[in-house]
C-alpha positions in Angstrom: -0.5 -58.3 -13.3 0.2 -56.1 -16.5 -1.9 -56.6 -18.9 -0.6 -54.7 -21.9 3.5 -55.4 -23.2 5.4 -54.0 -25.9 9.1 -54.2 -27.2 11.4 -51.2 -27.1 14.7 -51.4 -28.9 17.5 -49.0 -27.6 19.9 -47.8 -30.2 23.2 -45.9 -28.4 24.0 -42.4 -30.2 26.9 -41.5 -27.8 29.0 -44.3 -25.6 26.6 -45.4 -22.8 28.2 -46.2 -18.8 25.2 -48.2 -17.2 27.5 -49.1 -14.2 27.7 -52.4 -12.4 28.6 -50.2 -9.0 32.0 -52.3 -8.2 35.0 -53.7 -9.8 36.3 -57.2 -10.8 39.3 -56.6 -13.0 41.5 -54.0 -14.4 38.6 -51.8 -15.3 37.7 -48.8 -12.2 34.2 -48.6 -13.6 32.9 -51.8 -15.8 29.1 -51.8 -17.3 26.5 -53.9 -16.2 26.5 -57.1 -17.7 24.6 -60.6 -17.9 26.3 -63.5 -15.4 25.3 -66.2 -17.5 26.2 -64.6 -21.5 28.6 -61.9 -20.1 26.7 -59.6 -23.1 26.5 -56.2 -21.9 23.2 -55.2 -21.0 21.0 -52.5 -19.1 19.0 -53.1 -15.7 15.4 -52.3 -16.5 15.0 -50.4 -12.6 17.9 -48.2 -14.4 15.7 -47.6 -17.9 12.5 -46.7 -15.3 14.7 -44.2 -13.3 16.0 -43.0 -16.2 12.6 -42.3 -17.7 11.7 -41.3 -14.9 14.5 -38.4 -14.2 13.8 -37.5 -17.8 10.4 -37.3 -17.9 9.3 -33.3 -17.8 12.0 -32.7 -20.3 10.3 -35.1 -22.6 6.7 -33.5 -22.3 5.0 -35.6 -19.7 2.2 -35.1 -18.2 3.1 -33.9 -14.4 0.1 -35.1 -13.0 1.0 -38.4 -14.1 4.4 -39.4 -13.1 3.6 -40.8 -9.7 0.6 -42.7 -11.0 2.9 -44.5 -14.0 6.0 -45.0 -12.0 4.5 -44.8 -8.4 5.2 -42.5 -5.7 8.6 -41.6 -4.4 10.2 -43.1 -1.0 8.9 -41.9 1.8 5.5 -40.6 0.3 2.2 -40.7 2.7 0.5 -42.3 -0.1 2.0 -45.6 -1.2 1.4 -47.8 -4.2 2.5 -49.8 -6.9 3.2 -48.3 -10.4 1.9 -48.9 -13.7 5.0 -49.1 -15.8 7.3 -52.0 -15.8 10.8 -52.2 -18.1 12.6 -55.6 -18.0 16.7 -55.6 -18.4 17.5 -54.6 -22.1 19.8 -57.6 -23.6 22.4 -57.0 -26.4 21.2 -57.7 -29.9 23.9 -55.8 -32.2 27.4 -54.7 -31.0 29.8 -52.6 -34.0 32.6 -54.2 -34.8 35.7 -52.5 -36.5 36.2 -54.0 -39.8 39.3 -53.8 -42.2 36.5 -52.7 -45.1 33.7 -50.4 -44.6 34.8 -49.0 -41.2 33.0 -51.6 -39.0 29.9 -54.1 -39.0 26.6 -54.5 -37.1 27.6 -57.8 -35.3 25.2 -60.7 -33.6 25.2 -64.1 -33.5 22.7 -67.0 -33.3 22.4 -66.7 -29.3 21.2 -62.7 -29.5 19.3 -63.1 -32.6 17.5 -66.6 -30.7 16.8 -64.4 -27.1 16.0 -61.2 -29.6 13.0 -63.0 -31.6 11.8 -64.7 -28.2 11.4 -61.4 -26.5 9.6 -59.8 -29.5 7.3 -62.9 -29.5 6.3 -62.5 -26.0 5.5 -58.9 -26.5 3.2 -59.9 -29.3 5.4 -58.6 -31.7 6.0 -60.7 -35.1 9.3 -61.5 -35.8 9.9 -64.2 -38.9 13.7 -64.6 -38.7 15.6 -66.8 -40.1 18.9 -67.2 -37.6 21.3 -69.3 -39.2 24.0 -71.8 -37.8 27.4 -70.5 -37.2 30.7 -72.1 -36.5 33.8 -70.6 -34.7 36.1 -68.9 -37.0 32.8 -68.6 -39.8 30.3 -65.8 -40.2 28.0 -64.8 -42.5 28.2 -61.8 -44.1 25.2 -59.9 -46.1 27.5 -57.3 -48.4 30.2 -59.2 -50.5 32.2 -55.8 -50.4 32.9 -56.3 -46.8 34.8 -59.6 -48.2 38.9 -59.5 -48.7 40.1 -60.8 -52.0 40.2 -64.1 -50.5 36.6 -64.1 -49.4 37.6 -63.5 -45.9 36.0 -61.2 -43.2 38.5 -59.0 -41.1 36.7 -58.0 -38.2 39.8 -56.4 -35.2 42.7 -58.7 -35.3 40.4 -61.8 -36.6 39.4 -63.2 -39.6 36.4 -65.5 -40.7 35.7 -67.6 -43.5 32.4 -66.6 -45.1 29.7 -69.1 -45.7 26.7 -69.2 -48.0 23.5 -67.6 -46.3 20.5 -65.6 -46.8 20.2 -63.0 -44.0 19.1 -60.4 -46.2 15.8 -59.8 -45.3 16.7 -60.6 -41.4 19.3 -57.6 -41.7 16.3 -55.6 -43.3 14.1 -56.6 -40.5 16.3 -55.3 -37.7 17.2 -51.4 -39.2 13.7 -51.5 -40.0 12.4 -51.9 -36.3 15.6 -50.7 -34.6 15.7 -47.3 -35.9 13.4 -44.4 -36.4 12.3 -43.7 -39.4 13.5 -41.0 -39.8 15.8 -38.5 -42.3 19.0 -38.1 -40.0 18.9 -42.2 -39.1 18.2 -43.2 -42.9 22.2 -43.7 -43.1 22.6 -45.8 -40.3 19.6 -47.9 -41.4 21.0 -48.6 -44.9 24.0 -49.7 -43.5 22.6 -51.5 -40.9 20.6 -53.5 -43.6 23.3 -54.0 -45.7 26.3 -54.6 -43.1 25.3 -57.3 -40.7 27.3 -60.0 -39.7 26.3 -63.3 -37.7 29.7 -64.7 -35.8 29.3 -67.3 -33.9 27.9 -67.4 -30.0 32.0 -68.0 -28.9 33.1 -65.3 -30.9 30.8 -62.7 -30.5 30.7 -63.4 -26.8 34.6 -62.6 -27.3 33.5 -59.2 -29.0 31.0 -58.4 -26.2 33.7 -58.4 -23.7 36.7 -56.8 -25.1 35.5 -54.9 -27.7 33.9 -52.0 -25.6 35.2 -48.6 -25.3 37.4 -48.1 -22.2 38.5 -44.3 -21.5 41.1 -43.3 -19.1 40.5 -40.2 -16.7 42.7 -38.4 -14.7 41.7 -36.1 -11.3 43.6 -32.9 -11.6 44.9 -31.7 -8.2 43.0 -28.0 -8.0 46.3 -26.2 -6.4 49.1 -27.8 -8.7 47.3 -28.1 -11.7 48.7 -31.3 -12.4 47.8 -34.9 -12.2 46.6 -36.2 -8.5 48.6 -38.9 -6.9 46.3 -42.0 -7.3 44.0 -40.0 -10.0 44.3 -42.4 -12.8 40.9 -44.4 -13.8 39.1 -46.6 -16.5 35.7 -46.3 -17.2 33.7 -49.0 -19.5 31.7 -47.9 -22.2 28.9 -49.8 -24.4 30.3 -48.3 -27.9 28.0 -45.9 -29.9 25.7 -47.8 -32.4 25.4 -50.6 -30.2 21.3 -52.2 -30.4 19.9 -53.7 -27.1 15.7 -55.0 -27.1 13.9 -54.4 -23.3 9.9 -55.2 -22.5 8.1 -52.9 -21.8 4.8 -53.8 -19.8 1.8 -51.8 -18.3 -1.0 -51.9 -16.1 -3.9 -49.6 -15.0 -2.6 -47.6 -12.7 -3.5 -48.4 -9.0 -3.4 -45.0 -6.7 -7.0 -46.3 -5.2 -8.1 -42.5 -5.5 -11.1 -43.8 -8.1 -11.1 -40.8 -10.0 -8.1 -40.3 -13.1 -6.9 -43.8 -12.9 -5.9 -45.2 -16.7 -6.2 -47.9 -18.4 -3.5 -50.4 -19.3 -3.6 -49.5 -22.9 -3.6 -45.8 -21.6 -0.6 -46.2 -19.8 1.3 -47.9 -22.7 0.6 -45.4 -25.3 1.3 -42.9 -23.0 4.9 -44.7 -22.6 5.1 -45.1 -26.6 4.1 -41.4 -27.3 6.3 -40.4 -24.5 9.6 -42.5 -25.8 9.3 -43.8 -29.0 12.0 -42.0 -31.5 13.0 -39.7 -28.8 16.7 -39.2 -27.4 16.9 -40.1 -23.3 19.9 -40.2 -21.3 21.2 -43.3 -19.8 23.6 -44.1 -17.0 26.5 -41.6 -15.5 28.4 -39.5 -17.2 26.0 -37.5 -18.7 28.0 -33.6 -18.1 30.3 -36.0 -20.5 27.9 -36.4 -23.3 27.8 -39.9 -22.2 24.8 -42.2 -22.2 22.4 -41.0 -25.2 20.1 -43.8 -26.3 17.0 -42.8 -28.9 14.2 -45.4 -28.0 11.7 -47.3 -30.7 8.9 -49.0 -29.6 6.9 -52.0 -31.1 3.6 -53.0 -29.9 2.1 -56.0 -30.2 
């Protein structure tokens, strides 16, 4: 039973492949993704490995890596780990815009599953999620608006209505991003360019709005493109948000001696994550996959 839980929002620096392992459709290589929403999203056993891989490079303790993530397979010694992420579900996607290069985009549905998951994790989250037709968003910055008070978002375009969401937006780049110097431009934008669509058309966004890449294999002795070579990967697209629990335990090596707390274990989590830059997912000799991590306790 884990008796601590906090919130961690992931917000992608660099186009992130979490990969669903097999193909449906045209794409080689899709990303994981919800059955039920069809929102992209990340397994939590993939944010633990992750973590995991990465953890000397981001100052863990060594002595302490089996205890909060538990041994590895085939150990003598056997037992259950402290640490515990869930899947991390999609709360903001960018959206290319005709004005101001492209929005922060959510809708009712992520907002709703968003301020239950921070709840849980004792984490207070007042918003206000308004109601959203198809074909109507609502749209914080008025400079976003065409002369005819329409949103161009892609192809698309929306018909504005009246709503406050200005202190939800604030809300959001307030917990979502560190507070820090080099992210104080993506958190003014952030509060000042978010966009609710409705569930059908951001679920429309969440699919085909993701960053596909061709690669080619290059036959070693010709130098030229190998027979058969040609593949698409899936990417979640860079300033992308996703929200994943976080829970902890005392750890449970049955040594006695150096077992920690459950509120041990969690701010050992928070001081090892929170505002750093991890790698997620393949790709990374690509520059693929960076994520920097905030985490909210309750």
């Amino acid at each position: 039973m884990f008796q601590k839980q906090a919130a961690v929002f992931f917000y992608a620096v660099s186009p992130v492949h979490m990969g669903a392992g097999q193909a449906v459709d045209v794409i080689d290589n899709p990303i994981q993704r919800e059955r039920h929403t069809g929102h992209p999203c990340f397994a939590g056993s993939g944010i633990k490995g992750a973590i995991r891989h990465g953890f000397a490079a981001l100052d863990g303790n060594p002595a302490h890596i089996d205890l909060l993530f538990g041994p590895e397979s085939g150990s003598s010694e056997l037992h259950a780990g402290a640490v515990s992420f869930g899947d991390a579900q999609l709360v903001v996607l960018p959206v290319r815009s005709l004005k101001g290069g492209y929005v922060y985009a959510t809708c009712p549905l992520a907002l709703g599953r968003a301020r239950r998951l921070l709840t849980l994790c004792g984490v207070q989250a007042k918003w206000v999620v308004p109601d959203v037709a198809q074909g109507q968003c609502v749209v914080n910055n008025a400079a976003l608006l065409s002369d005819n008070g329409t949103l161009y978002l892609e192809a698309f375009e929306y018909t504005n209505v009246a709503a406050d969401i200005t202190a939800l937006a604030q809300d959001i780049a307030d917990t979502a991003l560190p507070n820090a110097p080099e992210y104080a431009f993506f958190r003014e934008k952030l509060g000042r360019d978010l966009v609710v669509l409705s569930d059908s058309d951001f679920s429309y966004f969440s699919q085909y709005a993701m960053l596909v890449e061709p690669h080619v294999r290059i036959d070693p002795k010709s130098g030229a493109a190998k027979e058969g070579g040609l593949f698409y990967t899936e990417n979640l697209p860079p300033e992308s948000i996703m929200l994943a629990p976080l829970m902890a335990s005392q750890t449970r090596s049955g040594k006695g001696n150096g077992e920690l707390s459950a509120a041990e274990v969690l701010s050992q989590m928070k001081t090892l994550i929170d505002t750093q830059v991890m790698q997620f997912g393949g790709d990374a000799t690509t520059g693929r996959g960076l994520v920097v991590a905030r985490v909210l306790e309750g």
